[in-house]
Residue frames as a rotation matrix with the C-alpha (Angstrom) as fourth column:
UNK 1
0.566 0.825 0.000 0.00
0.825 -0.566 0.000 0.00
0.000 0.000 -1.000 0.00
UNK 2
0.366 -0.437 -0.822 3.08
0.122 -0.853 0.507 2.07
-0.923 -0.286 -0.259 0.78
UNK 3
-0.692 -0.485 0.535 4.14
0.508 0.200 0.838 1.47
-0.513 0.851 0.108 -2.95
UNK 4
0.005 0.652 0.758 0.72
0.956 -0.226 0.187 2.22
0.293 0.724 -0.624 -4.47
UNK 5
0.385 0.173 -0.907 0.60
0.659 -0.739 0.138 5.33
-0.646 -0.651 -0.399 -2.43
UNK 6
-0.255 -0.911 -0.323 3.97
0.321 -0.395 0.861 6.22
-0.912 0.116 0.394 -3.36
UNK 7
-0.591 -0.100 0.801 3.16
0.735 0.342 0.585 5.36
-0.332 0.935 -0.129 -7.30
UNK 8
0.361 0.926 0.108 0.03
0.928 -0.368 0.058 7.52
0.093 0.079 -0.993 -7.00
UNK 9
0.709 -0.218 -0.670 1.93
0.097 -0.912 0.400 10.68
-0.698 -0.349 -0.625 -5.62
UNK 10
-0.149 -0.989 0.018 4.88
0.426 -0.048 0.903 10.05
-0.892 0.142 0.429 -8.04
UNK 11
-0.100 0.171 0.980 3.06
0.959 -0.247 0.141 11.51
0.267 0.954 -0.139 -11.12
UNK 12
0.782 0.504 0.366 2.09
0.416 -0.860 0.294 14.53
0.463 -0.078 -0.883 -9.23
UNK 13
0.690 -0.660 -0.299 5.91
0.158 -0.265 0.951 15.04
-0.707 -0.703 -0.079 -7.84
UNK 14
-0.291 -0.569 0.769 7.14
0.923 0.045 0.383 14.62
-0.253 0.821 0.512 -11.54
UNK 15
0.097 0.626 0.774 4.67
0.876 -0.423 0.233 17.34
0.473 0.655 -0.589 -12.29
UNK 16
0.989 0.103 -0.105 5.35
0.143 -0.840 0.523 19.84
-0.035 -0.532 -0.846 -9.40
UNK 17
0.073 -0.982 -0.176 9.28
0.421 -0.130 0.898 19.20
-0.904 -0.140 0.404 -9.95
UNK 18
-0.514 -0.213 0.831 8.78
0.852 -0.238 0.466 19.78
0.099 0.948 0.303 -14.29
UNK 19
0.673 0.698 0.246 6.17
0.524 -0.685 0.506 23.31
0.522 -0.212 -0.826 -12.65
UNK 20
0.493 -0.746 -0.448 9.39
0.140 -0.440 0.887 24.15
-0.859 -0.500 -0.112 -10.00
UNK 21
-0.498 -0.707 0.501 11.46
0.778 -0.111 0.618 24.20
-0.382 0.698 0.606 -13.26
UNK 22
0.265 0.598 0.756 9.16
0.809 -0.564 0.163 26.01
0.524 0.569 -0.634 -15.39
UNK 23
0.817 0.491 -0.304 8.76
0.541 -0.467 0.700 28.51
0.202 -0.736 -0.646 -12.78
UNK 24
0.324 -0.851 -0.413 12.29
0.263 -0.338 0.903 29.01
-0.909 -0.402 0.114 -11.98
UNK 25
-0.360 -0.580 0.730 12.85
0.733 0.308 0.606 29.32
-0.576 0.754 0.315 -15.44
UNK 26
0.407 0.687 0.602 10.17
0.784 -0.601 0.156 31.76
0.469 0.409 -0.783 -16.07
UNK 27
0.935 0.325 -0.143 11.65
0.349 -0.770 0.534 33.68
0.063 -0.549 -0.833 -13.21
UNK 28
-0.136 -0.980 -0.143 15.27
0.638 -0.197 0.744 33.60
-0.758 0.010 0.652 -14.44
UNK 29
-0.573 -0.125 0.810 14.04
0.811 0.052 0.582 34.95
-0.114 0.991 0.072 -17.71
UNK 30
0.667 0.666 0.335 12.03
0.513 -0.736 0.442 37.35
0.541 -0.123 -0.832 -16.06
UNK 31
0.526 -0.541 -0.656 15.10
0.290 -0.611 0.736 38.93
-0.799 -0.578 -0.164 -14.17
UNK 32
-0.562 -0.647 0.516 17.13
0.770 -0.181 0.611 38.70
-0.302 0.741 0.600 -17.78
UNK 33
-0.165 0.612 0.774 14.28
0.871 -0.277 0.405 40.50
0.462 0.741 -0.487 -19.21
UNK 34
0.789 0.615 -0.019 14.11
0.566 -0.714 0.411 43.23
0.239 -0.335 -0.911 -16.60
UNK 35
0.017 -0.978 -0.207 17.81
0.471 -0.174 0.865 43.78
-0.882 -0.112 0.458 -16.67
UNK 36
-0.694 -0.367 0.620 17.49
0.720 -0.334 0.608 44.15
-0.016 0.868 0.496 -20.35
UNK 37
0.600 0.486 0.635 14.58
0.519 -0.841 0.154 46.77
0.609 0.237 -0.757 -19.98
UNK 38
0.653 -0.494 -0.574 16.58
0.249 -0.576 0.779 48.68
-0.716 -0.651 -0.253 -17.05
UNK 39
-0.591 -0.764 -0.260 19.63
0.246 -0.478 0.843 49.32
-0.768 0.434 0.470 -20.13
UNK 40
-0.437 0.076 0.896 17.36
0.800 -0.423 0.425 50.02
0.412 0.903 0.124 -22.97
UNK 41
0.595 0.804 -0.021 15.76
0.735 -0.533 0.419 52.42
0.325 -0.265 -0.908 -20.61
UNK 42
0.307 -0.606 -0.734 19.15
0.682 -0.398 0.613 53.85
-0.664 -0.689 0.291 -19.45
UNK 43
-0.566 -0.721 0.399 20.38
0.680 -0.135 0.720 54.05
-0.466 0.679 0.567 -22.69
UNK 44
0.360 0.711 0.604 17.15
0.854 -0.512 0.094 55.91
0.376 0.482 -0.791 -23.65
UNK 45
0.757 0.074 -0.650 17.87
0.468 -0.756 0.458 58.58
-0.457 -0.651 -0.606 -20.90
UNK 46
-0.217 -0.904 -0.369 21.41
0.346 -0.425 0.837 58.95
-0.913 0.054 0.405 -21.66
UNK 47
-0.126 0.160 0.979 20.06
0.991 -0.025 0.132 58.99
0.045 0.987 -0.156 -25.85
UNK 48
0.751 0.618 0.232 17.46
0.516 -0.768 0.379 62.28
0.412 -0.165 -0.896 -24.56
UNK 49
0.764 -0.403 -0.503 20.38
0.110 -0.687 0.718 63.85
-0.635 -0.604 -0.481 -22.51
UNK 50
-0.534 -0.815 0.225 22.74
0.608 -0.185 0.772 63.88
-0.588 0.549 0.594 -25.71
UNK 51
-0.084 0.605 0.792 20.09
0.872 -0.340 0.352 65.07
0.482 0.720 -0.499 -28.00
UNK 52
0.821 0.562 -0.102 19.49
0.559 -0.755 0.342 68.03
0.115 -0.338 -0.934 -25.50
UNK 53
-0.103 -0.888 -0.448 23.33
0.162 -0.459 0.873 69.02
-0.981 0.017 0.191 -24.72
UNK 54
-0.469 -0.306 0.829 23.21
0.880 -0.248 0.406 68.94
0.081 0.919 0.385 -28.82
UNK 55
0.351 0.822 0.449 20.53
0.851 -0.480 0.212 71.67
0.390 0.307 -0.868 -28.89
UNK 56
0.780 -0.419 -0.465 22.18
-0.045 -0.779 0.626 73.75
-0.624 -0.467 -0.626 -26.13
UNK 57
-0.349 -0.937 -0.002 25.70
0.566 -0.213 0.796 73.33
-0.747 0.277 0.605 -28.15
UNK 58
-0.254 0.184 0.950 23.74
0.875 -0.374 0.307 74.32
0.412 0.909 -0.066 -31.23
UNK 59
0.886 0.359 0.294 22.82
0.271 -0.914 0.301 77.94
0.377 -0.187 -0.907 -29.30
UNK 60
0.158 -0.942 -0.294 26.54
0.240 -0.252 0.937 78.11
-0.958 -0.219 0.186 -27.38
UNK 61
-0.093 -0.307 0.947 27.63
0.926 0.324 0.196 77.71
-0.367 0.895 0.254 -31.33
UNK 62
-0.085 0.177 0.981 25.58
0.905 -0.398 0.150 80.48
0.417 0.900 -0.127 -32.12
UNK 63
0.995 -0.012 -0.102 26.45
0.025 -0.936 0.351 82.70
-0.099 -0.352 -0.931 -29.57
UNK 64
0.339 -0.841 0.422 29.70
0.747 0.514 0.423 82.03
-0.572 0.172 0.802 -30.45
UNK 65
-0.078 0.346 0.935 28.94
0.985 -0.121 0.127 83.37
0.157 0.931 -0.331 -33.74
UNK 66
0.696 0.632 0.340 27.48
0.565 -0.775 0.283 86.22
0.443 -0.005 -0.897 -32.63
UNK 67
0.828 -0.448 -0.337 29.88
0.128 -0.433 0.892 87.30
-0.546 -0.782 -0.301 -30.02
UNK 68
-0.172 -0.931 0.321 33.07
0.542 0.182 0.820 86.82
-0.822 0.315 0.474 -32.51
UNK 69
0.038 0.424 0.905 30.76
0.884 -0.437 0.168 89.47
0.467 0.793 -0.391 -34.97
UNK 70
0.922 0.381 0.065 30.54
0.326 -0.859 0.396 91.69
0.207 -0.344 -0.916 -32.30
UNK 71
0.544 -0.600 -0.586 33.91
0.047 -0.676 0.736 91.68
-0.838 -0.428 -0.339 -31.71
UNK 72
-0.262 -0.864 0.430 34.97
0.863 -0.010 0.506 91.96
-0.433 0.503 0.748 -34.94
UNK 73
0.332 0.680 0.654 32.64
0.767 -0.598 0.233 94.73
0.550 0.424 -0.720 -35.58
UNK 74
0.950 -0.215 -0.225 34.37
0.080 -0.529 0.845 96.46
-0.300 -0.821 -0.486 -32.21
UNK 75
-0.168 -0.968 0.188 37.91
0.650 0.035 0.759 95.98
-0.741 0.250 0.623 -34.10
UNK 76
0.048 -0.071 0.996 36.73
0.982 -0.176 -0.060 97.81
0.180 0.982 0.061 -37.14
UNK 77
0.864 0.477 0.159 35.55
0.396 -0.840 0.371 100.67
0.310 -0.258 -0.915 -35.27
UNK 78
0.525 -0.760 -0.383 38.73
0.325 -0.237 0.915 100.62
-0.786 -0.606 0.123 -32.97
UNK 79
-0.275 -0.592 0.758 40.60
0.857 0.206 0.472 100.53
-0.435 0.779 0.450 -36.86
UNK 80
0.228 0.312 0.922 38.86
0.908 -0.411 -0.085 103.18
0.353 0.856 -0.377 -38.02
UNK 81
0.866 -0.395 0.307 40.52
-0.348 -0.916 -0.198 106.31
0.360 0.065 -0.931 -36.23
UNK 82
-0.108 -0.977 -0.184 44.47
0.168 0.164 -0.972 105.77
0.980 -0.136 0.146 -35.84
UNK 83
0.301 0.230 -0.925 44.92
0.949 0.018 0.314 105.47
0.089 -0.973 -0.213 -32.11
UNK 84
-0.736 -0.518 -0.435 47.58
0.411 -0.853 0.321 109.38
-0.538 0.058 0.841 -32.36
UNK 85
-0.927 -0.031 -0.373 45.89
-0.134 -0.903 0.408 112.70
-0.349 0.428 0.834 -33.16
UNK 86
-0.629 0.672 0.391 42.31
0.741 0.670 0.041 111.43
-0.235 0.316 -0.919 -33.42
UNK 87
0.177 0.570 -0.803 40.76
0.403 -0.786 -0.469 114.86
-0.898 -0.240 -0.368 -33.01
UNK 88
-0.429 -0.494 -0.756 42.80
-0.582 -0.489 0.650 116.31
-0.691 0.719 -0.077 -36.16
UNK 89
-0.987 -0.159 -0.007 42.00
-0.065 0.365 0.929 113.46
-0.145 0.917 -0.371 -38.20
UNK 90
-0.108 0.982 0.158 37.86
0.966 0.141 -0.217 113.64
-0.235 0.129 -0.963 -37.55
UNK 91
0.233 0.087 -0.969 38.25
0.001 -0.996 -0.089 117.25
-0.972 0.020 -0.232 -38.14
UNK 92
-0.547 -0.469 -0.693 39.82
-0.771 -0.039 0.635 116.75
-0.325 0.882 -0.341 -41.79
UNK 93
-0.880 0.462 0.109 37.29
0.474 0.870 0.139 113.87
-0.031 0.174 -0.984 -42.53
UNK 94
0.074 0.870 -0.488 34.74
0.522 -0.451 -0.724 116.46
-0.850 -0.201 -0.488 -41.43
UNK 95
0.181 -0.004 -0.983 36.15
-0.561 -0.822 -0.100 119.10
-0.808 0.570 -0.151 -44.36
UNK 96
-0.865 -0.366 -0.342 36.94
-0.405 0.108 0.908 116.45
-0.295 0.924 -0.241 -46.69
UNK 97
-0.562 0.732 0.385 33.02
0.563 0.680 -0.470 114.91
-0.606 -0.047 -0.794 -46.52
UNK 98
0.597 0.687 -0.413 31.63
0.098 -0.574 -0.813 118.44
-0.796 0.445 -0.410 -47.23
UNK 99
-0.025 -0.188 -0.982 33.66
-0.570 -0.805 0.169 118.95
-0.822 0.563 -0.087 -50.02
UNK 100
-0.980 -0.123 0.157 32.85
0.004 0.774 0.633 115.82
-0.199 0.621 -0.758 -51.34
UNK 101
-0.093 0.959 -0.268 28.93
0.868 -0.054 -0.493 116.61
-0.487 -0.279 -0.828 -50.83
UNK 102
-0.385 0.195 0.902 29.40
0.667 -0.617 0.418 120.29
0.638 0.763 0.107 -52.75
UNK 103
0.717 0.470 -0.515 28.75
0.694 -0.555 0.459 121.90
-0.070 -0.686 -0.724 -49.35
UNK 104
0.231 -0.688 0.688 30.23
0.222 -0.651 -0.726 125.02
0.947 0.321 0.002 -48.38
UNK 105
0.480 0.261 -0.838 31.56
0.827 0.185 0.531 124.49
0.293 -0.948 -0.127 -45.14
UNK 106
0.592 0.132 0.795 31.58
-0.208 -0.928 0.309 127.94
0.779 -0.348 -0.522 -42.83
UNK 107
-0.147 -0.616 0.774 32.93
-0.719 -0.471 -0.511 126.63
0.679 -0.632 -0.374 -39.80
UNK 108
0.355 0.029 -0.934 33.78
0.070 0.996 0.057 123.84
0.932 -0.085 0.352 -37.46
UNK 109
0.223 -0.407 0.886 34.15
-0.695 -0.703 -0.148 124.27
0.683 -0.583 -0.440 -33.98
UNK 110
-0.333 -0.107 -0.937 36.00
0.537 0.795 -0.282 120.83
0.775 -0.597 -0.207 -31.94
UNK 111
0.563 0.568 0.601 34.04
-0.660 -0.130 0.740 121.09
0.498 -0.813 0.302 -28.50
UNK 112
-0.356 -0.639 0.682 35.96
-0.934 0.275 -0.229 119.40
-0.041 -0.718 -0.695 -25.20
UNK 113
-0.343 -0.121 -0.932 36.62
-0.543 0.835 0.092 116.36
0.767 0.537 -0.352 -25.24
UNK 114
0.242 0.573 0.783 34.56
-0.912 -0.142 0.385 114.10
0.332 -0.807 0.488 -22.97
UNK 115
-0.322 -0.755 -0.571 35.85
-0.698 0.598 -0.395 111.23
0.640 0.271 -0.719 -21.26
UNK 116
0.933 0.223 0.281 34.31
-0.326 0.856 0.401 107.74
-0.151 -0.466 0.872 -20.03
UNK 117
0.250 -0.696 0.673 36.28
-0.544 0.474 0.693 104.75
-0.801 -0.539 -0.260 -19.13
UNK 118
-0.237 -0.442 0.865 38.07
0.491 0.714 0.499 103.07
-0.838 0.543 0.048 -22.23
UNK 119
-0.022 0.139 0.990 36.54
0.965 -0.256 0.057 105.62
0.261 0.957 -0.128 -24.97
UNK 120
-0.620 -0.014 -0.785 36.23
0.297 -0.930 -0.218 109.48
-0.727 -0.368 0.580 -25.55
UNK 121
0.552 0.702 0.450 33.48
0.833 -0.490 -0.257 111.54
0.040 0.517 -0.855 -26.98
UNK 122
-0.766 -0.607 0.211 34.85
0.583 -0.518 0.626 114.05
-0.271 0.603 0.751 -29.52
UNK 123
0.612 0.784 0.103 31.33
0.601 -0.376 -0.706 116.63
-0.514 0.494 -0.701 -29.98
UNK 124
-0.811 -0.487 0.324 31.41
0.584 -0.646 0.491 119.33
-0.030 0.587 0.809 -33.10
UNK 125
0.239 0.817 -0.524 29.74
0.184 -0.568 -0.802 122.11
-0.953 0.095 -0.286 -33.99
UNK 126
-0.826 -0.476 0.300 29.70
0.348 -0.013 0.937 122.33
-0.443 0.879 0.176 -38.27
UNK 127
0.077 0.972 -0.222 28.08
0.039 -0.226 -0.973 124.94
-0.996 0.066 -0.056 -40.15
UNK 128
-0.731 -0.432 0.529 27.37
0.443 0.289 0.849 124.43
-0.519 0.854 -0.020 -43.66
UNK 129
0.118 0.599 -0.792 25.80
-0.596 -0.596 -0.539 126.03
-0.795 0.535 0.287 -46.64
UNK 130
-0.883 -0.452 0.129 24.45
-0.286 0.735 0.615 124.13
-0.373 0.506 -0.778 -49.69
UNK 131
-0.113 0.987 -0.112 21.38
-0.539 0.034 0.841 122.19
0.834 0.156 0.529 -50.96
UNK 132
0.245 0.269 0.932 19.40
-0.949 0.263 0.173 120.46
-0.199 -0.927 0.320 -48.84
UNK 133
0.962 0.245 -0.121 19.96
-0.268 0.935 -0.234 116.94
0.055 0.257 0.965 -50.59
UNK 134
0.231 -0.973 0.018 23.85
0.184 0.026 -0.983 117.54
0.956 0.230 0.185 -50.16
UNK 135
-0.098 0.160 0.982 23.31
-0.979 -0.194 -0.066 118.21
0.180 -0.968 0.175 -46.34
UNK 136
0.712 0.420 0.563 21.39
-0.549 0.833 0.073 114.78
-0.438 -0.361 0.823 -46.32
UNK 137
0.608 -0.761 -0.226 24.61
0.475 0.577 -0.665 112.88
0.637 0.297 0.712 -48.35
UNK 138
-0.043 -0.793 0.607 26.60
-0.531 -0.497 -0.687 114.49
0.846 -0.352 -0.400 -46.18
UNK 139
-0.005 0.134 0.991 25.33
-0.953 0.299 -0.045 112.94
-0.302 -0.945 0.126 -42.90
UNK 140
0.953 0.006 0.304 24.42
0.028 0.994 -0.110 109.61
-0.303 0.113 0.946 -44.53
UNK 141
0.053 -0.992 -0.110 29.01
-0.168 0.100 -0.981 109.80
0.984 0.071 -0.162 -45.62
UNK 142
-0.278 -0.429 0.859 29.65
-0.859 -0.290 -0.422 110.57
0.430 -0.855 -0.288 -41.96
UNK 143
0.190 0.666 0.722 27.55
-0.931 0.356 -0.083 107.92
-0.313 -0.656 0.687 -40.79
UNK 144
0.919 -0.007 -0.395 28.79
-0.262 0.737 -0.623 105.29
0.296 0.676 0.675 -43.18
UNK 145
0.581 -0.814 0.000 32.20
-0.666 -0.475 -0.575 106.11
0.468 0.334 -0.818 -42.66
UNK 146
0.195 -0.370 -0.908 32.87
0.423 0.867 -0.263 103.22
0.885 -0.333 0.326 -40.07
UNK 147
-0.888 -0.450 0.088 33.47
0.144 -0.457 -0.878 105.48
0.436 -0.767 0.471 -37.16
UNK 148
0.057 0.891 -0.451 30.50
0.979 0.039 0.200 105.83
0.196 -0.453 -0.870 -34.11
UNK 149
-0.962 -0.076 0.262 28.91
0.114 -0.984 0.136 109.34
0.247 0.161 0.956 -34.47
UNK 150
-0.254 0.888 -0.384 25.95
0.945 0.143 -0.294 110.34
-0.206 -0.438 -0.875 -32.83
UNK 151
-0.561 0.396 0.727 24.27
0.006 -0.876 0.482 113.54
0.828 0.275 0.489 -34.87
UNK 152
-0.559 0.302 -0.772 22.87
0.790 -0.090 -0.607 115.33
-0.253 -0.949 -0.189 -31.13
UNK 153
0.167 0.518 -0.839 21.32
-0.059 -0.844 -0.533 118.35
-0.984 0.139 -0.111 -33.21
UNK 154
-0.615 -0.113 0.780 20.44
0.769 0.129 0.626 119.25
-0.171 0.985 0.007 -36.69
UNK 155
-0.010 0.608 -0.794 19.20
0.434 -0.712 -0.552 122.66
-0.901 -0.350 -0.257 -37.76
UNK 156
-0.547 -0.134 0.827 18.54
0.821 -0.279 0.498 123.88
0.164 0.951 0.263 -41.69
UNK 157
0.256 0.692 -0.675 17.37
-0.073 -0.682 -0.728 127.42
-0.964 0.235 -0.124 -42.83
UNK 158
0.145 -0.272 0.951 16.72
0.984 -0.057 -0.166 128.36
0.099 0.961 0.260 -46.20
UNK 159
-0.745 -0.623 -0.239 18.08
0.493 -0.755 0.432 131.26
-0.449 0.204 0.870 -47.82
UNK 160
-0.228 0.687 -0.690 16.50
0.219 -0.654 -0.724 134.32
-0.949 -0.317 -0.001 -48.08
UNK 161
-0.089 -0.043 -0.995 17.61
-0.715 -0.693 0.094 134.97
-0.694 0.719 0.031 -51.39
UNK 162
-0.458 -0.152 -0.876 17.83
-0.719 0.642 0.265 131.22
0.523 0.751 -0.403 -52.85
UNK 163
0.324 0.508 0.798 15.55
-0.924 0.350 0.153 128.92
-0.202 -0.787 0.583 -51.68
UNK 164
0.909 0.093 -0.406 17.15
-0.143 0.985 -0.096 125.84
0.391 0.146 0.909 -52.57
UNK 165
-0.403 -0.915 -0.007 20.23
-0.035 0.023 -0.999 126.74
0.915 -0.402 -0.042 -50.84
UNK 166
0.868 0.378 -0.321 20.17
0.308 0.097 0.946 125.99
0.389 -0.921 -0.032 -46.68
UNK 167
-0.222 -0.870 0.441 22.14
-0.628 -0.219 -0.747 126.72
0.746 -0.443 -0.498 -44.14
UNK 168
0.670 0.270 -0.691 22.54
0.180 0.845 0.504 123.91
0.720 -0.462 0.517 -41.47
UNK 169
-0.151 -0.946 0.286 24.22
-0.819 -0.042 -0.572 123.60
0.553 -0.321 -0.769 -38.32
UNK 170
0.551 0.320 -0.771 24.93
-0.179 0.948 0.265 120.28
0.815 -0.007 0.579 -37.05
UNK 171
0.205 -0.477 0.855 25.92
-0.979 -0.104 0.177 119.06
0.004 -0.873 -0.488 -33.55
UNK 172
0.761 0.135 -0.635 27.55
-0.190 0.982 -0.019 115.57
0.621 0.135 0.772 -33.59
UNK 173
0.226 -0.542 0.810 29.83
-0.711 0.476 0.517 113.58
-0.665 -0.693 -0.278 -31.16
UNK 174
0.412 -0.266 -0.871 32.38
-0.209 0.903 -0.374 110.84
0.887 0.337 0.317 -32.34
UNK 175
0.929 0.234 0.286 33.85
-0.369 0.624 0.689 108.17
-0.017 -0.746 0.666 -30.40
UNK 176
0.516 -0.390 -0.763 36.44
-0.339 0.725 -0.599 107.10
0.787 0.567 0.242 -30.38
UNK 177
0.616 -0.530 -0.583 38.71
0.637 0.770 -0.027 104.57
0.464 -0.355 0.812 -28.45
UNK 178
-0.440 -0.799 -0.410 41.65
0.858 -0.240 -0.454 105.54
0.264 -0.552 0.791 -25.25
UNK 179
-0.082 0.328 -0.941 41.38
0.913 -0.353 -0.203 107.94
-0.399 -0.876 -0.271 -22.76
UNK 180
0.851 0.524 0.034 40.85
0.524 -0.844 -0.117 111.74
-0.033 0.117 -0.993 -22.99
UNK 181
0.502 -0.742 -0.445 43.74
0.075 -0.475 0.877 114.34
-0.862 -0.473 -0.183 -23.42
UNK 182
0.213 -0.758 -0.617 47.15
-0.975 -0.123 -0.186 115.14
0.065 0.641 -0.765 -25.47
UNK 183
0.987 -0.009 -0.162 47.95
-0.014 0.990 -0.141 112.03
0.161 0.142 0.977 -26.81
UNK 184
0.823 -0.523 -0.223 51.55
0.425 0.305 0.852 110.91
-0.378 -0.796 0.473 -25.60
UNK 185
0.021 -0.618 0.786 53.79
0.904 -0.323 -0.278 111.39
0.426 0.717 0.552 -29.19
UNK 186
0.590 0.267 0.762 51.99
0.259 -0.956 0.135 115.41
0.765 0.118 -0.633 -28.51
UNK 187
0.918 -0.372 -0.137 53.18
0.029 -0.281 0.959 115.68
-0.395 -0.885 -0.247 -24.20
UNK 188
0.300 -0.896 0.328 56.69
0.922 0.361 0.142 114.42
-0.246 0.260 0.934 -25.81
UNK 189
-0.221 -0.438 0.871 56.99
0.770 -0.627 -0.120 117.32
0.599 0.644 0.476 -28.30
UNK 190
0.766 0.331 0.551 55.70
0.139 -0.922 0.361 119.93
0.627 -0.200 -0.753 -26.09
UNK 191
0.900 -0.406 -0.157 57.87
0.123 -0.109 0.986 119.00
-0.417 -0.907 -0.048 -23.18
UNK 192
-0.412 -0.885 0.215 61.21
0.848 -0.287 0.446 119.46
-0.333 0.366 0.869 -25.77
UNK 193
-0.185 -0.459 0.869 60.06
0.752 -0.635 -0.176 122.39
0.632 0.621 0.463 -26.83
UNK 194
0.681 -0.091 0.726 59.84
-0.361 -0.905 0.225 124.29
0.637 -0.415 -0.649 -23.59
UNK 195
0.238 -0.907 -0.348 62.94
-0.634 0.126 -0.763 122.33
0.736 0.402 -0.545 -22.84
UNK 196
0.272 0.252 0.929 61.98
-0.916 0.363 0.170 119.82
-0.295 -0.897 0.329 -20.48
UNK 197
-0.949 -0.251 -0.192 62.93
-0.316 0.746 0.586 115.81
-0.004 0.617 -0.787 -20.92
């Protein structure tokens, strides 16, 4: 009887030992399988966090850009009055503009020089006779010229006797680059000629 028992239980011990397999087998393949979703899920993250640094490099990039325009736009200016005698040479630029414009130029008066930290403001006072459309090519020269100028006043009359002729007088400020004063070459020559070294 202890045999038949035995015989009787031994199909259902094959069957819970080939169910303990299964099982264990289901649950190895269920740890492989959640291992392999944990790295495609890392790798996703890490995918989304390259894709987003790209986007930010692609705006660094273009400030880049932008910043390496501005300063080359700040070199041109700096380039565009000789660092010596800057006053002398926007003054002669001033008389060679109007005589390129057909103006007739009356008088130019250089106004103190104002000084900020790393640049100086250079105002004029320039009065001119002429047409009015040779007034307006005049400013649009000045303004082209590469050099920062800030036109602070603008006044036109016509002539009494010719009405297509104006007088204008124009207040403007340039800019330009280094500090305020007698540039150094200038202190040099003054101090030999009143016979300092």
């Amino acid at each position: 009887m202890k045999g038949a028992t035995l015989g009787r239980y031994a199909g259902q011990i094959a069957f819970l030992g080939v169910a303990a397999s299964l099982l264990a087998i289901a649950a190895l393949l269920g740890a492989i399988g959640w291992r392999a979703y944990q790295e495609v899920y890392g790798q996703a993250q890490r995918l989304q966090s390259y894709q987003a640094l790209q986007r930010e490099a692609g705006k660094a990039d273009s400030l880049s850009a932008v910043y390496l325009s501005v300063l080359g736009e700040i070199r041109r200016i700096r380039e565009a009055l000789p660092a010596q005698n800057q006053g002398s040479l926007v003054l002669n630029m001033l008389g060679e503009e109007a005589r390129h414009a057909n103006l007739a130029l009356s008088g130019i008066n250089a106004l103190d020089e104002i000084p900020f930290p790393g640049y100086r403001e250079l105002p004029f006072e320039i009065n001119l006779t002429g047409g009015f459309t040779d007034v307006v090519r005049y400013l649009h020269a000045l303004e082209t010229r590469g050099m920062v100028l800030q036109i602070r006043k603008l006044s036109a009359h016509a002539e009494a006797i010719n009405k297509s002729r104006v007088t204008a007088k124009v207040e403007l400020s340039v800019f330009a680059p280094g500090a305020a004063g007698v540039s150094a070459p200038a202190k040099e020559t003054a101090g030999a000629e009143a016979g300092t070294p």
